[in-house]
C-alpha positions as CSV (number, residue, x, y, z in Angstrom):
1,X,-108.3,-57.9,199.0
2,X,-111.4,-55.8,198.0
3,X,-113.2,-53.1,200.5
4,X,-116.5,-55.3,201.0
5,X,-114.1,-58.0,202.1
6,X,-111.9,-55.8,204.5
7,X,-115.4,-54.3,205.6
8,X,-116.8,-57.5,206.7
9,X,-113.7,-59.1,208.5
10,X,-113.2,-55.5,210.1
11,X,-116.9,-55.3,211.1
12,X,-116.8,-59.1,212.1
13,X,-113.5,-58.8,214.5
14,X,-115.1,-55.6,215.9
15,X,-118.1,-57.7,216.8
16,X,-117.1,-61.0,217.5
17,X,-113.4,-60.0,219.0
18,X,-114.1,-58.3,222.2
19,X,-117.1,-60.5,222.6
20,X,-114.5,-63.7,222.4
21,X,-111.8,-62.3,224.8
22,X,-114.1,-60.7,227.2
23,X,-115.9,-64.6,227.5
24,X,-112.5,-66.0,227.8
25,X,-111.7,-63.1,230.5
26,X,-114.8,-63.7,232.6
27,X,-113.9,-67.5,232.4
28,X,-110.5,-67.2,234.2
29,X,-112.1,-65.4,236.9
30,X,-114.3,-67.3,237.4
31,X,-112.2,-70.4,237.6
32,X,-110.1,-68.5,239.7
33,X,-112.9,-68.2,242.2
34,X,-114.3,-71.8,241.6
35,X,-110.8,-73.2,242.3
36,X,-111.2,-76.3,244.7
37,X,-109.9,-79.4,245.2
38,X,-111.6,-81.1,248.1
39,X,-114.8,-79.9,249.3
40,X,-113.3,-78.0,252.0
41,X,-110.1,-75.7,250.8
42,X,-108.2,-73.3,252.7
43,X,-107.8,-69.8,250.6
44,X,-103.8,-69.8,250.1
45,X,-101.7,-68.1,247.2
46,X,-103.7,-66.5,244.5
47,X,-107.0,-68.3,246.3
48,X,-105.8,-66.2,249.4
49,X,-105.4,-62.8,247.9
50,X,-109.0,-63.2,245.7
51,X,-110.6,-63.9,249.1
52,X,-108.9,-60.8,250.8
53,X,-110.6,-59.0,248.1
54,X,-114.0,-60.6,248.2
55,X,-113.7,-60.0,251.9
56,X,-112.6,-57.0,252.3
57,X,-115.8,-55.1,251.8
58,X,-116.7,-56.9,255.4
59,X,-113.0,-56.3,256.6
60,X,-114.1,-53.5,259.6
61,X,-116.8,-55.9,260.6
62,X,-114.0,-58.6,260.9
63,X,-112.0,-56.3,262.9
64,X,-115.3,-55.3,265.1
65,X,-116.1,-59.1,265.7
66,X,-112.3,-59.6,266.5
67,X,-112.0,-56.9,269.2
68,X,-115.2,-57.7,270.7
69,X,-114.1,-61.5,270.8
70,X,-111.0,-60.5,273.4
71,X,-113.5,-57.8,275.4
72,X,-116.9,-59.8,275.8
73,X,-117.1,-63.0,274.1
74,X,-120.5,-63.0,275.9
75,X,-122.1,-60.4,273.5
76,X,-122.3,-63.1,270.8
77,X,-124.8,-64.7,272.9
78,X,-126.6,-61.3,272.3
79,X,-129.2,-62.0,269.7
80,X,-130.1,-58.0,268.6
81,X,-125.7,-57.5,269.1
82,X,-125.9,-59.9,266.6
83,X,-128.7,-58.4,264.1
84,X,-126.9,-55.3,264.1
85,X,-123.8,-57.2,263.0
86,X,-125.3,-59.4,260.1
87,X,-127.7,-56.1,259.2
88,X,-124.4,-54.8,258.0
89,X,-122.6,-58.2,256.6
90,X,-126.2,-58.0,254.5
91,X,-124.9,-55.2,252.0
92,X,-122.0,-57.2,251.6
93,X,-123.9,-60.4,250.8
94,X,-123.0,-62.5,253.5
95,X,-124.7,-63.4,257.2
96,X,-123.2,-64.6,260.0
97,X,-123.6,-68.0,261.7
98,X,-123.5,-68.7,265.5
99,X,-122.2,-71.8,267.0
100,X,-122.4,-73.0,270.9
101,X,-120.9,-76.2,272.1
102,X,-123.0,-78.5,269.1
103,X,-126.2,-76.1,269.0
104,X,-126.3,-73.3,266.1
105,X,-127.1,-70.4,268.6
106,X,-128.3,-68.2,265.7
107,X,-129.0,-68.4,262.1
108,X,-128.3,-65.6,260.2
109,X,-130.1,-66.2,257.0
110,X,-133.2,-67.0,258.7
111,X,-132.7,-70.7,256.7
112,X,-132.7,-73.4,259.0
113,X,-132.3,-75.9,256.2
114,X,-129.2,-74.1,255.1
115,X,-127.6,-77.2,253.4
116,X,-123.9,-75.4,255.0
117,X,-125.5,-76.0,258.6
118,X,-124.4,-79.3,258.2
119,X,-120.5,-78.9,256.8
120,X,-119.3,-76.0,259.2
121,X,-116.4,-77.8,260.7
122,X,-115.8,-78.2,264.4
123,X,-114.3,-75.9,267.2
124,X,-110.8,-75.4,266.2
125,X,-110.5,-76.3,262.3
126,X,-109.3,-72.6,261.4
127,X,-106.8,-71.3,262.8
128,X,-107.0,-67.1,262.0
129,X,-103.5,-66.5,262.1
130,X,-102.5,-68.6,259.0
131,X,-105.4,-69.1,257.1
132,X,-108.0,-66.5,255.0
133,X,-111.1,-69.1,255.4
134,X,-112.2,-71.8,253.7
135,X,-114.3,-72.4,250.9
136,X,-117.3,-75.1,250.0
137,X,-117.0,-75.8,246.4
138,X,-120.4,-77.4,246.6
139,X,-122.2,-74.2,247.9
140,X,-119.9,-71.7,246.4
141,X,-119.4,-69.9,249.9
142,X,-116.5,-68.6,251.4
143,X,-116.2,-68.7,255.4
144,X,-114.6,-66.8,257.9
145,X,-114.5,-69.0,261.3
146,X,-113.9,-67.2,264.5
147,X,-113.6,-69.8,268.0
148,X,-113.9,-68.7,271.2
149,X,-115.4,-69.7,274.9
150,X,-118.2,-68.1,276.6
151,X,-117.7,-66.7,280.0
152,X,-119.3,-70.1,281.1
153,X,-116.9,-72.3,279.3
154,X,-118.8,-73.5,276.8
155,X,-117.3,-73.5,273.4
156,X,-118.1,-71.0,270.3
157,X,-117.5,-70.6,267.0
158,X,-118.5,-67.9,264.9
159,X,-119.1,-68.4,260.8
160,X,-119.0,-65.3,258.3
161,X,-120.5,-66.6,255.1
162,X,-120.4,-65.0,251.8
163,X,-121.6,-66.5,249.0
164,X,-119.6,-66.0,246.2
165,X,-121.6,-65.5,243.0
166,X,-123.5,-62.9,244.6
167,X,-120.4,-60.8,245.2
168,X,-118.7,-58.4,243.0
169,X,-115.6,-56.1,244.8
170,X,-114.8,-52.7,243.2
171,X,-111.4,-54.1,242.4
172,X,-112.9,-57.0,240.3
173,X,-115.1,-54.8,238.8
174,X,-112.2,-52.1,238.0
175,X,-109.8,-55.0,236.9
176,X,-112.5,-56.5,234.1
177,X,-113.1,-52.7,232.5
178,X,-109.1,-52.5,232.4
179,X,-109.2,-55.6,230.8
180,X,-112.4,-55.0,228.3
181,X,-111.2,-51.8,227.7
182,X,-107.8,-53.0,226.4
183,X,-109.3,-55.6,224.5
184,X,-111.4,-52.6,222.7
185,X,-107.7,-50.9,222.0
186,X,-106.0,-53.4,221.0
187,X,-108.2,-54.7,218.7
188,X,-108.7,-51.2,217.2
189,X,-105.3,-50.8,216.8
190,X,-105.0,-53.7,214.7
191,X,-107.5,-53.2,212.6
192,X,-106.4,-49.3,212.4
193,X,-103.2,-50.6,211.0
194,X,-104.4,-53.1,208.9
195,X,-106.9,-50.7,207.3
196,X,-104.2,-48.2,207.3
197,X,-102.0,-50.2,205.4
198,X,-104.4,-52.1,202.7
199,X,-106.5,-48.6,201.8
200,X,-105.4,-45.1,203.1
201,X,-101.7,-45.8,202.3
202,X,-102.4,-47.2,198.9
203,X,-104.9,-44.1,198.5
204,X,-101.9,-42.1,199.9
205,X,-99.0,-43.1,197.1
206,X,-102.4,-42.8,194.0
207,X,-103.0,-38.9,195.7
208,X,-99.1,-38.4,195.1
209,X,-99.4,-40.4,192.1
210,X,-102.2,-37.6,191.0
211,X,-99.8,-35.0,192.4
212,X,-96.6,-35.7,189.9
213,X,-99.1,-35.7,187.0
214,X,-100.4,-32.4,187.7
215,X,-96.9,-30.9,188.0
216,X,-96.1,-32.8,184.2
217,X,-94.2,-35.5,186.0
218,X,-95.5,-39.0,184.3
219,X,-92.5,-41.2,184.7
220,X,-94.3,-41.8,188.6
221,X,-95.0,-45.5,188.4
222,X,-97.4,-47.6,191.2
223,X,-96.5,-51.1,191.7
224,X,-100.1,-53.1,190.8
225,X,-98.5,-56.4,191.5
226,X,-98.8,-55.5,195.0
227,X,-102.5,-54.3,195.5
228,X,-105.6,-56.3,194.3
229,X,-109.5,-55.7,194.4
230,X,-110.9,-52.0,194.1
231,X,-107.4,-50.5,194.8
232,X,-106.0,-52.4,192.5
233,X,-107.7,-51.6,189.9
234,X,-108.0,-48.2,190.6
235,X,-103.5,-48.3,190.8
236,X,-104.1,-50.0,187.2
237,X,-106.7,-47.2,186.0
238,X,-103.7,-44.6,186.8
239,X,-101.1,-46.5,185.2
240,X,-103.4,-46.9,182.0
241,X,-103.8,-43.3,182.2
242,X,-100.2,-42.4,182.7
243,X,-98.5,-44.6,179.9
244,X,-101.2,-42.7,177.7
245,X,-101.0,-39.3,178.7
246,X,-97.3,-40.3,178.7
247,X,-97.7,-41.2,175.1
248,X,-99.8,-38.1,174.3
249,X,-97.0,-35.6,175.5
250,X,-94.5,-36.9,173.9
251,X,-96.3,-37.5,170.6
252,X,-97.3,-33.8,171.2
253,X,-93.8,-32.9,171.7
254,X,-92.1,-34.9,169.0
255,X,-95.5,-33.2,166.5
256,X,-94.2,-29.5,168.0
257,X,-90.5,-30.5,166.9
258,X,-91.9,-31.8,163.8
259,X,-93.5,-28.9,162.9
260,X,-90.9,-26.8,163.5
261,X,-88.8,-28.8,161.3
262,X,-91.5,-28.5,158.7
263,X,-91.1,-24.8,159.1
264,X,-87.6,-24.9,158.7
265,X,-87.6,-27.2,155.8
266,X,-90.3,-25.3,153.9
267,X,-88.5,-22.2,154.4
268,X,-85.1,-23.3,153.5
269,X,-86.7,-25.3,150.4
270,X,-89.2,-22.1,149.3
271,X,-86.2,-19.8,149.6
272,X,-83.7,-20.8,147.2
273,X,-86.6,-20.7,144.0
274,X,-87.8,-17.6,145.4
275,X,-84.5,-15.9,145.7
276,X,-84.0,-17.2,141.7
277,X,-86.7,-16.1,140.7
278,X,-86.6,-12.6,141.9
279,X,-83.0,-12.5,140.4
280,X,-84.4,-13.5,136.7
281,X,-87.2,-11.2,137.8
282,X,-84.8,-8.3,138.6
283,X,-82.6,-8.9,135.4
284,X,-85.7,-8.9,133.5
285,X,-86.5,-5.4,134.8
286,X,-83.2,-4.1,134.3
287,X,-82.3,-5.0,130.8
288,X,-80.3,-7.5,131.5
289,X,-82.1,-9.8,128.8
290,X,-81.4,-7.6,126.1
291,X,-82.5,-10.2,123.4
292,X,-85.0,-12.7,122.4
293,X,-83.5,-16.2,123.4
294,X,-82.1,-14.5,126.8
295,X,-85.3,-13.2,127.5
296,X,-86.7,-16.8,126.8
297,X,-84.1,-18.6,129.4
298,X,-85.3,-16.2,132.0
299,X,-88.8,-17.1,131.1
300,X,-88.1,-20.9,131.2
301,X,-85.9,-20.5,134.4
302,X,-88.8,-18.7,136.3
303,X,-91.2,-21.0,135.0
304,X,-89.4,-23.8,136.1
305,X,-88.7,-22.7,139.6
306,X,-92.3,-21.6,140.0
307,X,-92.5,-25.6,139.3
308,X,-90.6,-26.9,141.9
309,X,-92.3,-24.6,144.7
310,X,-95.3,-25.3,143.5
311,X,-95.0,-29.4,143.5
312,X,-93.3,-28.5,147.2
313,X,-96.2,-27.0,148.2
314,X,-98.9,-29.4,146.8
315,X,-96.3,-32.3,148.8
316,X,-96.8,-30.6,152.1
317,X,-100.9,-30.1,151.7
318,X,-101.0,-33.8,150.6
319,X,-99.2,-35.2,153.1
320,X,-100.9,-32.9,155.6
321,X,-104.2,-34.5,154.2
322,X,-103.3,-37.7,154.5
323,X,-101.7,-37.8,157.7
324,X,-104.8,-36.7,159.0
325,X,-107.0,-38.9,157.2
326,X,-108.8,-36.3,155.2
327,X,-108.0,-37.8,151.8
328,X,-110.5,-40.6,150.8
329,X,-109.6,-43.6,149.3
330,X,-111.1,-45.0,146.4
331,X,-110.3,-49.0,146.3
332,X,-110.9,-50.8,143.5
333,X,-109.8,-54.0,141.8
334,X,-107.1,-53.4,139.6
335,X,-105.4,-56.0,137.2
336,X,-101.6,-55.6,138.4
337,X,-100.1,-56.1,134.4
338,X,-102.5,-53.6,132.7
339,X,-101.9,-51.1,135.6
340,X,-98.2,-51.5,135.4
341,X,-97.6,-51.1,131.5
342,X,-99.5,-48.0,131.5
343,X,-96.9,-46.7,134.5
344,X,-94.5,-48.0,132.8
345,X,-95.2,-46.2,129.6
346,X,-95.9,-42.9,131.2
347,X,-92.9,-42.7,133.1
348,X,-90.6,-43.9,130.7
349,X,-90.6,-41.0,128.6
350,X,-89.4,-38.8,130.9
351,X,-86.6,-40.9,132.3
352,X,-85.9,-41.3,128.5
353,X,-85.5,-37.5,128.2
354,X,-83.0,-37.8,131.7
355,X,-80.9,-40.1,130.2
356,X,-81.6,-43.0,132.6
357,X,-82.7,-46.7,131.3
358,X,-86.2,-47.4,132.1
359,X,-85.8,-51.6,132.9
360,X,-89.2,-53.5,133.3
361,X,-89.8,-57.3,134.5
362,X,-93.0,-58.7,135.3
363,X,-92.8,-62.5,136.4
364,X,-97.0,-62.2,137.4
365,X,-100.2,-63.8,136.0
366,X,-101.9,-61.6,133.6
367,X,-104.6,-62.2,135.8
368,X,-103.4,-61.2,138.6
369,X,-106.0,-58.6,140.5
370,X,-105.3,-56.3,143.6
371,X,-107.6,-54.1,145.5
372,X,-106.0,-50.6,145.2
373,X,-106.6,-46.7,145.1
374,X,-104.9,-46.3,141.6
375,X,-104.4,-42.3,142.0
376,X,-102.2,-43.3,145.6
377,X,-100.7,-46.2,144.0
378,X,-99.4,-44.0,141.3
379,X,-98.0,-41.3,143.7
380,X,-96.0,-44.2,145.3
381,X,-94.4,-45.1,142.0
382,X,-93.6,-41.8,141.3
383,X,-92.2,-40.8,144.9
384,X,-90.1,-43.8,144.7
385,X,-88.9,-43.0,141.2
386,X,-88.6,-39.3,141.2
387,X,-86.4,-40.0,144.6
388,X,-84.4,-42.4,142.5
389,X,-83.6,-39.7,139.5
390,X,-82.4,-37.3,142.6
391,X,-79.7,-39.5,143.9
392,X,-78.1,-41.4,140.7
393,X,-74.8,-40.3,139.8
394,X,-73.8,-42.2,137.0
395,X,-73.4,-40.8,133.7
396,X,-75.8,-43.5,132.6
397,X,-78.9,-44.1,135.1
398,X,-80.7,-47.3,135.2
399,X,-83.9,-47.9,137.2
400,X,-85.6,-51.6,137.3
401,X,-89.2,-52.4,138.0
402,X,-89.6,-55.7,138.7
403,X,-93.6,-57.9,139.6
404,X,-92.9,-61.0,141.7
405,X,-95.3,-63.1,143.3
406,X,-95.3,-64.1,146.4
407,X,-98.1,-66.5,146.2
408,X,-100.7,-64.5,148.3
409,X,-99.2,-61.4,147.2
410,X,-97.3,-59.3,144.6
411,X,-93.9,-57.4,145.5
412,X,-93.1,-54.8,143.2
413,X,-89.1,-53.7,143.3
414,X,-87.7,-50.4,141.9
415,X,-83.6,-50.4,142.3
416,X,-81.8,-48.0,140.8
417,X,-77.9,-47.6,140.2
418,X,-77.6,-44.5,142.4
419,X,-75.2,-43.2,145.4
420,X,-77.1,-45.7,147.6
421,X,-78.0,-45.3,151.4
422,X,-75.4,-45.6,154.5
423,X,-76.3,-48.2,156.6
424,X,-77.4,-46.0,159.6
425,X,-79.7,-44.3,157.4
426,X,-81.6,-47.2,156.1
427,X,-83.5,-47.8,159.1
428,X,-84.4,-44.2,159.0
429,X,-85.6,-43.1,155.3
430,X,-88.8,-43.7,156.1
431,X,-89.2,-41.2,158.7
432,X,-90.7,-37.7,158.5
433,X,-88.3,-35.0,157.3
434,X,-85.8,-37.2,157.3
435,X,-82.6,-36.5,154.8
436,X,-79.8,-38.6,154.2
437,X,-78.0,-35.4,153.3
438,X,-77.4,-32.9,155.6
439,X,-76.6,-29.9,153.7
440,X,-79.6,-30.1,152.1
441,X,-78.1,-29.6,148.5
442,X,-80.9,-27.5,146.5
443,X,-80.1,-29.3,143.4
444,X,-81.6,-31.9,145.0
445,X,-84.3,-30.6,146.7
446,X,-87.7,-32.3,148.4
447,X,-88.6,-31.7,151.3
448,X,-88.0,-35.2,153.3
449,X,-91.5,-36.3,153.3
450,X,-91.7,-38.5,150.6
451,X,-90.9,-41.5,151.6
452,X,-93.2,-41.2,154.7
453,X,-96.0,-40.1,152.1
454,X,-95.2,-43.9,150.2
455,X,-95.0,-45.8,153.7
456,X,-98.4,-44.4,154.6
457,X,-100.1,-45.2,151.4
458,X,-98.8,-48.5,151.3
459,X,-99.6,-49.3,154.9
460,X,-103.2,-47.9,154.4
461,X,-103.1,-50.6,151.7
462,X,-102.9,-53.4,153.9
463,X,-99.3,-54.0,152.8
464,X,-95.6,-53.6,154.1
465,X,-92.4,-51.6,152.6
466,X,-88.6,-51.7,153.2
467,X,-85.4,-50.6,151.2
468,X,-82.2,-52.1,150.7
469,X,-79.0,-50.6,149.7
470,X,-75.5,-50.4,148.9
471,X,-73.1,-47.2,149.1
472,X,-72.0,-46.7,145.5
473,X,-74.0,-49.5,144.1
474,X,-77.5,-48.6,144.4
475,X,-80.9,-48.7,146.4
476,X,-83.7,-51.2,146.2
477,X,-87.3,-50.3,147.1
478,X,-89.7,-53.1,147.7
479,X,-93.3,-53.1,149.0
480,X,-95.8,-56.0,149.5
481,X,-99.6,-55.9,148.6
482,X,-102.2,-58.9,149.3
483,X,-103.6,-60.0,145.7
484,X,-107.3,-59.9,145.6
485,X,-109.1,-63.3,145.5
486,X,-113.1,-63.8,144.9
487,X,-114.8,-65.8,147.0
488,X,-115.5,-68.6,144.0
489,X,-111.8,-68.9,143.6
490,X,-111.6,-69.2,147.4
C-alpha cells in the first residue's frame, strides 16, 4: 500500500473513529437512563445504581427531608421550610413536590400545568426501604416519594423530581472521558503499529540495507515481494543498485586480478627474449663471434627476438584498444571469395616455408557479400592460424579453411591436425590470459590474449565463434557472420 493511501485511511480513522465510538458510547448511556418498560418503573439493578448516582448530588437533602420527616412532619406544611429546601434541590436540577390528602400543598417548579401533577401515584406506592424511586419514561423524570401524616392526621406525600436530561453527575462525566480517552489510545495504538509496521520498519531494514553497503557488504538482499507502493519501489531502487554495484566490484576485482596477470604474463613473456638477446649481445661484445656467419646468427637471433617482443607488445596495445573501444571500425561490403583467395594466398607462403599443408574449400556463391572491417577480419584469420602453427606436432602440419553457407550466413572453419584441446579447456580458450599450458613453454609463447582478441572482433561483427576439438587429433575453429543482403534482393 502507498503513503497517500495509508495517509488517508490513517487521517480518516483518526477522524471518523473516535467520533463513531464516542456516538455509540453516549448511546448506551443514554439507553441506560431511558430504560423503561411501563410508564411507571421502579429503579432496580443497573437502573438502581444509575439513579444512586443521578441522585446522589441531592443525597444530604434526602437525608435532611428524612430526619425532619420523624421530628416534625409539620414543617412540610411550612411554605419558606420548603423554599429553602427546593432552593437547594435547584442546583441539582430537581424541585420538590408537596402532596396533602388529594391537594398538591406546594409546587415546586412554580408550573401548575406540570403534565407529572397528574401521574404522581397515591399515598403509599413507594416504599423507601426497597426501592430507589420511580421513573416516568414519558417525562424523563426520576422521583423520590417520601409518605408521611401531619400532626392532624391527614395524609402526605413528598415528591423529589429530577429531570433526567438536565442532569450530568461527576461520575458520568468522569466515566465518558475514561472512556473517550481510551478510545483516543487505542485507536492510536493501532494505527502506531500499523504505520510502524508498513513504513518505519521497512525504512528500518533499507537504513541497514544502506549500512552493509557502506561497510562493502552487497550480498544484503530486501524481500520486494513483500512491500508495494513508494516503499516498494524504493526496496526495488536498492536492489537495482546493489546487483550493479555488486557487478561493478567484482568486475573491478576480476579487472585488478586481470591486470595483474597481464603483468605477470608480460613479464614472464618479455623476459625470456630479453635475457637472449643480451646473451647474443654479451657474446657479441666479447668475441665470442669470432667470424662472419657466427657473427650473422647472432645478428639474425637478436633480430628475431626483438620480433617476437615486438609483435607481444603491439598484441597487448591492440587488445588494450579494443577492449576499450578506442579502435574504429571501418565496415564495408566485402565479396567473401575474392577476400578469401587473397588470405589464402598470403598466408600460404609462410605455412609453405613451416612445412604445414595449406588446405582451402570454398562451397559459397561467388557472389556472396558480407559487411566487414577487412584489416580485423584479417587479424582473426591470422590469430586463429598463427595459434594453429603453435600447437601442431606432427612432422607434417595440415591446416583447412573451409566457406560454408548457412543460408543467411557464411561459417568459415580453420582445423588443424594439432595436439588439440582437453575437454575442460574448451569452454575456456576464449577467455583472457587463458593458457591451456601451464608452464608456459617459451617456444611457444603468446601471451593468452589472442583468442579473446578474435571473439571480440567477431562479436563486434554481429557474429558468433566456438571451437571444437580432439586430444591428439586436432582443433576446429568456426565463426558465423550474417551475409549482406540489399534491399532490392530483400
Amino acid at each position: 500500500m502507498n503513503l497517500k493511501k495509508r495517509l488517508t485511511i490513517t487521517f480518516i480513522t483518526l477522524t471518523f473513529l473516535p467520533i463513531i465510538l464516542t456516538v455509540v458510547t453516549f448511546g448506551f448511556l443514554y439507553g441506560m437512563v431511558s430504560y423503561r418498560g411501563n410508564d411507571i418503573e421502579f429503579l432496580k439493578d443497573f437502573s438502581l445504581k444509575y439513579a444512586s448516582e443521578i441522585t446522589e448530588l441531592a443525597e444530604e437533602t434526602y437525608y435532611e427531608i428524612e430526619a425532619q420527616l420523624g421530628i416534625d412532619p409539620d414543617r412540610f406544611a411550612n411554605v419558606d421550610y420548603l423554599n429553602d429546601v427546593n432552593l437547594k434541590l435547584e442546583d441539582e436540577a430537581s424541585y420538590l413536590i408537596v402532596r396533602k390528602g388529594t391537594h398538591i400543598f406546594y409546587m415546586g417548579n412554580s408550573d401548575e400545568n406540570d403534565p407529572l401533577l397528574k401521574k404522581l401515584p397515591a399515598y403509599g406506592f413507594s416504599n423507601k426501604e426497597t426501592e430507589a424511586g420511580y421513573y416516568f419514561k414519558g417525562l424523563n423524570k426520576i422521583v423520590k416519594q417520601f409518605d408521611f401524616h401531619f400532626k392532624d392526621g391527614s395524609e402526605g406525600s413528598l415528591f423529589v423530581v429530577t429531570q433526567v436530561n438536565n442532569v450530568i453527575s461527576s461520575h458520568l462525566v468522569f466515566r465518558i472521558f475514561v472512556i473517550i480517552v481510551l478510545v483516543l489510545v487505542f485507536t492510536s495504538i493501532s494505527l502506531t503499529r500499523w504505520i510502524n509496521r508498513g513504513v518505519f520498519y521497512p525504512i528500518r531494514q533499507l537504513n541497514h540495507a544502506m549500512s552493509c553497503i557502506a561497510k562493502g557488504d552487497f550480498d544484503y538482499a530486501l524481500r520486494t515481494e513483500e512491500n508495494n507502493g513508494e516503499i516498494g519501489q524504493l526496496y526495488k531502487s536498492y536492489e537495482d543498485m546493489r546487483l550493479k554495484l555488486k557487478e561493478s566490484t567484482e568486475e573491478k576485482i576480476q579487472n585488478e586480478k586481470e591486470n595483474r596477470e597481464l603483468i605477470s604474463n608480460i613479464t614472464h613473456d618479455l623476459k625470456t627474449p630479453i635475457t637472449s638477446i643480451k646473451g647474443y649481445v654479451e657474446g657479441i661484445i666479447d668475441g665470442v663471434a669470432d667470424t662472419p656467419d657466427k657473427m650473422n646468427r647472432y645478428i639474425k637471433t637478436i633480430y628475431t627476438k626483438a620480433n617476437e617482443m615486438d609483435r607481444l607488445i603491439n598484441e597487448l596495445t591492440y587488445y588494450s584498444g579494443i577492449d576499450s573501444n578506442r579502435i574504429p571500425y571501418h565496415f564495408q561490403r566485402i565479396n567473401v571469395t575474392e577476400y578469401f583467395n587473397d588470405c589464402v594466398e598470403d598466408v600460404g607462403l609462410d605455412l609453405e616455408s613451416k612445412n604445414i599443408t595449406l588446405n582451402y574449400s570454398n562451397f559459397l556463391s561467388s557472389e556472396t557479400q558480407i559487411i566487414a572491417d577487412p584489416e580485423q577480419l584479417k587479424k582473426v584469420i591470422n590469430n586463429i592460424i598463427g595459434n594453429s602453427i603453435k600447437y601442431i606436432d606432427k612432422e607434417k602440419g595440415e591446416i583447412d579453411i573451409r566457406l560454408l553457407d548457412e543460408v543467411d550466413a557464411i561459417r568459415v572453419e580453420i582445423e588443424d591436425n594439432g595436439k588439440g584441446i582437453a575437454a575442460k579447456d574448451l569452454p575456456n580458450i576464449f577467455e583472457r590470459f587463458y593458457r591451456t599450458d601451464a608452464s608456459r613453454n617459451s617456444s611457444q609463447g603468446g601471451s593468452g590474449i589472442g583468442l579473446s582478441i578474435v571473439k571480440k572482433i567477431i562479436e563486434d561483427h554481429g557474429g558468433y565463434i566456438w571451437a571444437t576439438s580432439k586430444v591428439g587429433e586436432g582443433t576446429c575453429m568456426h565463426f558465423v557472420i550474417r551475409k549482406y543482403r540489399d534491399a532490392q534482393e530483400e
